[in-house]
N, C-alpha and C positions, 0 to 999 in steps of 0.2 A: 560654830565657826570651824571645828576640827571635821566637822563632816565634808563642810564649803572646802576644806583646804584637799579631803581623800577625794571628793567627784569630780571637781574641774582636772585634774591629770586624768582619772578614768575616762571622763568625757572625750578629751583632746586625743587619748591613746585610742579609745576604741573606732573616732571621726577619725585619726589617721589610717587607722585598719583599713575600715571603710573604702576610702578613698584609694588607698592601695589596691584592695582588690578588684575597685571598678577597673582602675589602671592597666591592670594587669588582666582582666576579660576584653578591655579596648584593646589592647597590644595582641591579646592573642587573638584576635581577630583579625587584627591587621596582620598579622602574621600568614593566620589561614588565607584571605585576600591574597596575600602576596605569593600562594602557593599556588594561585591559580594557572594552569598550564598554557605557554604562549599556545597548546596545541590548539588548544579548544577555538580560540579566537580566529588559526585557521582554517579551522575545520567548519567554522563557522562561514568563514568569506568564500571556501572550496564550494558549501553547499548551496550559497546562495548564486552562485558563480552559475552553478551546474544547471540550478532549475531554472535560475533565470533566463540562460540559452534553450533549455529544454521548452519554457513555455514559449520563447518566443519565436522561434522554430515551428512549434506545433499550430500556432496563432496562425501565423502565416503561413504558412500549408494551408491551414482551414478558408483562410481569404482565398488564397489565390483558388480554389476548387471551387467557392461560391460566386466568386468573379466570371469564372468558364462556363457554369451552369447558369447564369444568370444571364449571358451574354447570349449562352444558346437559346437559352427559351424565348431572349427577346428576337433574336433571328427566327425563331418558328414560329412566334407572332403576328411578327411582320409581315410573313406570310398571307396573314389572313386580318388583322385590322394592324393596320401601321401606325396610327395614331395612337391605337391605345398601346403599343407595344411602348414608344417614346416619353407618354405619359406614366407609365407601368415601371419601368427599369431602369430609366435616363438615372433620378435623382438617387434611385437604389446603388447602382456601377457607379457614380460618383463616390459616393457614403463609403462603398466598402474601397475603394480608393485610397480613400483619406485615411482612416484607420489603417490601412496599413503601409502608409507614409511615416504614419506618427509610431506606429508599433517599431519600425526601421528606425527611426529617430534614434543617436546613440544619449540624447541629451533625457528621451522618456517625455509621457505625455501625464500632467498629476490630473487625475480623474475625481473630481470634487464628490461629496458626501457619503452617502454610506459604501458605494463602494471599495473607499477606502481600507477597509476592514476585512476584506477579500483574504487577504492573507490566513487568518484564525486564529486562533489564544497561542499556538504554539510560536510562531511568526512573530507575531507581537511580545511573547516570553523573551524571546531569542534577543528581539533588539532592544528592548528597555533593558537586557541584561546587559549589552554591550555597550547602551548609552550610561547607564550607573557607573559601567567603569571607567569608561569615557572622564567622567564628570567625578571622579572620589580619585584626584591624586596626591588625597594625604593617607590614600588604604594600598593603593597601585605602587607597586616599585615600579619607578619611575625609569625609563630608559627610550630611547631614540625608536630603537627598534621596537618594542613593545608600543609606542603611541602612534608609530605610522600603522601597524599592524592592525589595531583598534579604527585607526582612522577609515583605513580599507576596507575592513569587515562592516563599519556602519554605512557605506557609501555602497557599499552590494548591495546590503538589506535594503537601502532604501530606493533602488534600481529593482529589485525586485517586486517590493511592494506594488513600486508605479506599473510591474510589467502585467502582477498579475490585477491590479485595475483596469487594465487594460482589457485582460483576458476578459473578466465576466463584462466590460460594454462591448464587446467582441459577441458574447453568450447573452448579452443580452437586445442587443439590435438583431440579430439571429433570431431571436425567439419570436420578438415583433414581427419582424420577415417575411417569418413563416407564415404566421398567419394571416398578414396583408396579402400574400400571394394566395393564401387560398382562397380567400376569399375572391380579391379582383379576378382569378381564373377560374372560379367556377364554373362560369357562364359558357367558356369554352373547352374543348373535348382535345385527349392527347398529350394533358399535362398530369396525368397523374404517376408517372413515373419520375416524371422529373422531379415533379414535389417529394415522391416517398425517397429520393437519391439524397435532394437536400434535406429530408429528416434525418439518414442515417447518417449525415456527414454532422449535423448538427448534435448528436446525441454521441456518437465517438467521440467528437473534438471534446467536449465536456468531460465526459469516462477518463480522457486520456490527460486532462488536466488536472485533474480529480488524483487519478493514479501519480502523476509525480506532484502531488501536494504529499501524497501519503507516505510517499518513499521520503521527502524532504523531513517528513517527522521523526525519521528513525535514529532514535540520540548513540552517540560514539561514547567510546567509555569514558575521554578526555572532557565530553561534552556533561555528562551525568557527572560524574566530578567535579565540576568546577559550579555547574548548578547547585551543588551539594552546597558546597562552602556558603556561595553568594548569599542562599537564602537565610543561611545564619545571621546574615549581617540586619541587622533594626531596620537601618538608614536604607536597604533592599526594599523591605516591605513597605516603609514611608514614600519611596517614589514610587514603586509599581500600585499603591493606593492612590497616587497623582494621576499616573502616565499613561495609565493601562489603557486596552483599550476598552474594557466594560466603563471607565472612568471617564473619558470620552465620547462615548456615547452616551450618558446619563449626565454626563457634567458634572461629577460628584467633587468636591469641595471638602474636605476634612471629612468625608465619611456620610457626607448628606447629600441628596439630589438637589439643583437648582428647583426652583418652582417654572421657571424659563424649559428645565427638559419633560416637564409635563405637560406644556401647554398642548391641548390638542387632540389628548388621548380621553377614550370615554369614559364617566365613571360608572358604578354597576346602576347606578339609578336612573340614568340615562339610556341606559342599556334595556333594562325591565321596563322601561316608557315608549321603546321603541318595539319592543316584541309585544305589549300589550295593544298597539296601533295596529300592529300587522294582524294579531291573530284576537283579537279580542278580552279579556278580561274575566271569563268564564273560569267555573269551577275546575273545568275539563283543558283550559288553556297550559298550565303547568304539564300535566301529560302531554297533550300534542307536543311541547316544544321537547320534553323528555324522552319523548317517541323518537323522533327527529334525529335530536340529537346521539343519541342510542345509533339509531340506522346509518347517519352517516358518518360514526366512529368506526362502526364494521366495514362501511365502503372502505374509509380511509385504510384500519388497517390489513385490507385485503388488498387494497392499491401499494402499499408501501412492502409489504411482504414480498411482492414480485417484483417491486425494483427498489431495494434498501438505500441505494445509492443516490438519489434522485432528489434534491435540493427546491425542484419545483414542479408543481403540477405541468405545466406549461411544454417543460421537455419531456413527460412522456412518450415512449418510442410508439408508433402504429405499424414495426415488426418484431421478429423474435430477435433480440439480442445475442452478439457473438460475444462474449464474455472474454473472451482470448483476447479478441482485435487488437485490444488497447495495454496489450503487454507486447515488449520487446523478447526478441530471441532469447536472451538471457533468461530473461525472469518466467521465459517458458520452460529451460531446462529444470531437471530435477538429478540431484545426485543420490547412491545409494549403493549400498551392500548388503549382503548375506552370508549366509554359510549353510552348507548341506552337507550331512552325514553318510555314509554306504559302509555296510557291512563287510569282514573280510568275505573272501572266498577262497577256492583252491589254484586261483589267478593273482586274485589281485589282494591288497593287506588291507585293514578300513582303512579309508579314506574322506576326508572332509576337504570340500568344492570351498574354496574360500574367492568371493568374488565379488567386482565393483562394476558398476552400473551406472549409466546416465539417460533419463528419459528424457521427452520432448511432448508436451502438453498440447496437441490439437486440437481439444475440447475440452472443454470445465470438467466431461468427464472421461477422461481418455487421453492415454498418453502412450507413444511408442519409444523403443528405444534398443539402445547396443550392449553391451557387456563383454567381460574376460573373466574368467574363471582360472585359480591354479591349485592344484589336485596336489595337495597335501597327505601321503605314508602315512600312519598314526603304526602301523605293527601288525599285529594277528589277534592281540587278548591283551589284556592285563599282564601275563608274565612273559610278553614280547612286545613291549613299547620298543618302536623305531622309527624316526620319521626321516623318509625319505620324499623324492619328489617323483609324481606317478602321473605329473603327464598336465596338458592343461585346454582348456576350451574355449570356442567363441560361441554369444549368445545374439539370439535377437528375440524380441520380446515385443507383446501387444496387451496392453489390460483397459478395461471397461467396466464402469461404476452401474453394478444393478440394484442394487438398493440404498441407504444409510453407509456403513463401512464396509459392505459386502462386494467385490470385484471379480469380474472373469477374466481371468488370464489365459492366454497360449502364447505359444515360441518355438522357435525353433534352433538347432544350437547344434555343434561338430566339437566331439569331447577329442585329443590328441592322447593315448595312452600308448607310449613306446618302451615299458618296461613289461611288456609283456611275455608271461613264460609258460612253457608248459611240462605239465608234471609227469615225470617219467611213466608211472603206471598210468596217465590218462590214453583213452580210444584217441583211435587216427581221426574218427570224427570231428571231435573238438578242436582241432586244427583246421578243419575246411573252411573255408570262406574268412580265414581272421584278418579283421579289421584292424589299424590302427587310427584313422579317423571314422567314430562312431557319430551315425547321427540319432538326435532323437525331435521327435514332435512331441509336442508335452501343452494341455489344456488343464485347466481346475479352475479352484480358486482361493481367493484372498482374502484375507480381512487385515483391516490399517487399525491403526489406533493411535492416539496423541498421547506424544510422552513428554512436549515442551510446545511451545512457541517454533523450534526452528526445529525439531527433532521428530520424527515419527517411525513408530515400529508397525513391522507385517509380517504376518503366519503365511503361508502359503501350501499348499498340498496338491501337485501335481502327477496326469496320469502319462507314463510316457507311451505312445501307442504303436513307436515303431523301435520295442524293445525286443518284439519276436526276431525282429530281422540282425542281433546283437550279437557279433562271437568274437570272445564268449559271451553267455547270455547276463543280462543287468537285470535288476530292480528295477520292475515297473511304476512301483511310486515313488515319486520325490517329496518330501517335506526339508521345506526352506523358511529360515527366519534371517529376519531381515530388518535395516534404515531406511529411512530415508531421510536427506538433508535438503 
């Protein structure tokens, strides 16, 4: 009895413990929850704001260009069979009509089954994060502003979702298109440029869709922070196993597939019933089909190597790709710095070139561009540190990728050096022809290297060739290291 009398207070005291510190891991969670930044939620509604203008923008460009071409081809038809020009393009210039009626639409068009999913895992992360908050406001500090907020951020998302639905039945009646019209125009001669015009408008518009799904990926630090928190939360992980979209399309239920989302799909013994149909049952059958399949793994990854990008066999390009195209001005610039070293002389004290730069990417490999340079004193030696200012230069610059990291650069550039002196014992010579804007041509080359994600360094080693013509006379080689951003 005296034992019964010491455990029940134990019991009670250590179930209160217990309880306490569930309590107090619930509250600190709500706590973290409620530290989530209103930024994030705008920064959420800014991005979907952005792309969703950005695609539908881009949609409709891609209409109206396959409208113009389509209308012309049926006028140079008509030319020549009028009935089939009518039969050919009527129903097609109607179709592309509509869709971009409905693209225009500020109310959106919801584009039934898998398309739905067009969006991608991160899309989908974004907005079950936003509907969980939505939907938890015993974890949300509750406030007017903070619920209309949420409100607007989930009505973007889901304006975008519908816009990029849109998009790929856009990409994908296009794809059909294409090869209706090749076909029905076989027969006739003089459309093969118009066809290879609407391949490349068809394979841009895609690139360039592509391109700002990828930009819309790039999380802000408001954004990774509050990701952070959310996924602590149980009741997180409990809806995004509901809501998700892999859950979605598998129909998953507590963790298990419907038998309803299998219906349909083949099992392996189905499968081995139908390849023993086609090729026979032989000792030798197993190798053929390992043959095969061996051979057109190497097709495959020799087709996907030259266009990584490419979601479907179907949009294969039948020219060379501009890789550029489907970047803006922007995201062609590049920014960057160096510094370069020169030795004293009986002119000038060392000095190091410190200077900023911005290139412009004209090809995947090749980029031109401007620069300023300002010509920093350093002294004479070691036991005459002085810095003063010695003058400063404009550049212009041209470099080209020949192999892996390896580049050839040249430039050309007018260095300003107006502290120029001359030393009592030097010849009258070294006065003749002096220059205070020097110029130089300068070719070599470069090697890059990745020091981050956004960051990259360069060696550089150039030869200046119009150093002869310098007074006084320079170093004909430069070595520059260097950013880029």
């Amino acid at each position: 009895m005296k034992l019964i009398h010491i455990l029940i207070p134990l019991l009670f005291f250590f179930s209160g413990a217990y309880s306490q510190q569930i309590q107090e891991k619930k509250d600190s969670i709500t706590h973290q929850v409620q530290q989530v930044p209103e930024k994030f939620i705008s920064q959420a509604k800014a991005k979907s704001d952005k792309l969703n203008k950005q695609v539908t923008n881009r949609t409709d460009k891609a209409l109206k260009r396959f409208l113009k071409e389509e209308k012309a081809m049926q006028r140079k038809l008509a030319r020549i069979d009028s009935v089939a020009a009518k039969n050919i393009f009527t129903r097609s210039i109607d179709s592309l009509g509509n869709l971009q009626s409905k693209l225009r639409s500020k109310l959106g068009s919801k584009v039934p089954g898998a398309l739905n999913q067009s969006g991608g895992a991160y899309l989908d992360s974004l907005q079950n994060s936003l509907a969980f908050l939505k939907g938890s406001k015993d974890l949300l500090k509750q406030s007017k502003g903070i619920t209309d907020k949420l409100g607007g951020a989930t009505k973007s998302i889901d304006q975008l979702k519908d816009k990029l639905a849109q998009a790929e039945a856009v990409k994908a009646f296009i794809r059909e298109r294409k090869q209706q019209l090749k076909e029905q125009l076989g027969q006739y001669t003089g459309f093969t440029k118009d066809l290879q015009k609407m391949n490349k408008e068809a394979y841009y518009y895609a690139q360039q869709v592509k391109e700002y799904k990828e930009i819309f990926k790039d999380r802000k630090k408001a954004e990774q922070k509050a990701m952070e928190v959310i996924k602590k939360v149980p009741a997180f992980n409990d809806f995004m196993a509901k809501h998700s979209q892999l859950a979605s399309l598998f129909n998953l239920q507590n963790g298990a597939a419907s038998a309803q989302s299998l219906e349909g799909l083949q099992t392996r013994a189905q499968v081995e019933q139908l390849i023993q149909q086609r090729i026979g049952s032989g000792p030798n059958a197993g190798a053929a089909v390992s043959q095969q399949m061996a051979e057109a793994r190497s097709r495959f990854d020799e087709l996907k190597s030259k266009f990584p990008d490419l979601d479907n066999a179907a949009d294969m390009p039948n020219f060379k790709p501009n890789e550029m195209k489907t970047k803006s001005f922007l995201q062609r610039l590049e920014f960057g710095s160096n510094i370069q070293f020169q030795r004293s002389n009986q002119f000038f004290p060392s000095t190091g070139d410190l200077a900023g730069q911005v290139a412009y990417k004209f090809h995947k490999n090749g980029s031109i561009g401007l620069g300023g340079s300002f010509k920093l004193g350093m002294g004479t030696g070691f036991n005459n540190i002085r810095f003063s200012t010695q003058g400063m230069g404009i550049r212009s610059f041209i470099d080209w990728k020949l192999k892996g990291t390896f580049y050839l650069n040249g430039g050309y550039e007018q260095n300003f050096q107006p502290n120029y002196t001359v030393p009592e014992n030097a010849p009258a010579t070294t006065t003749e022809g002096w220059q205070k804007w020097t110029p130089s041509g300068l070719i070599g080359l470069s090697k890059k290297y990745k020091i981050n994600n956004k960051l990259k360094g360069n060696m550089m080693v150039l030869f200046d060739f119009l150093y002869n013509q310098h007074v006084p006379r320079t170093d004909p080689i430069k070595v520059r290291m260097g950013y880029n951003f």
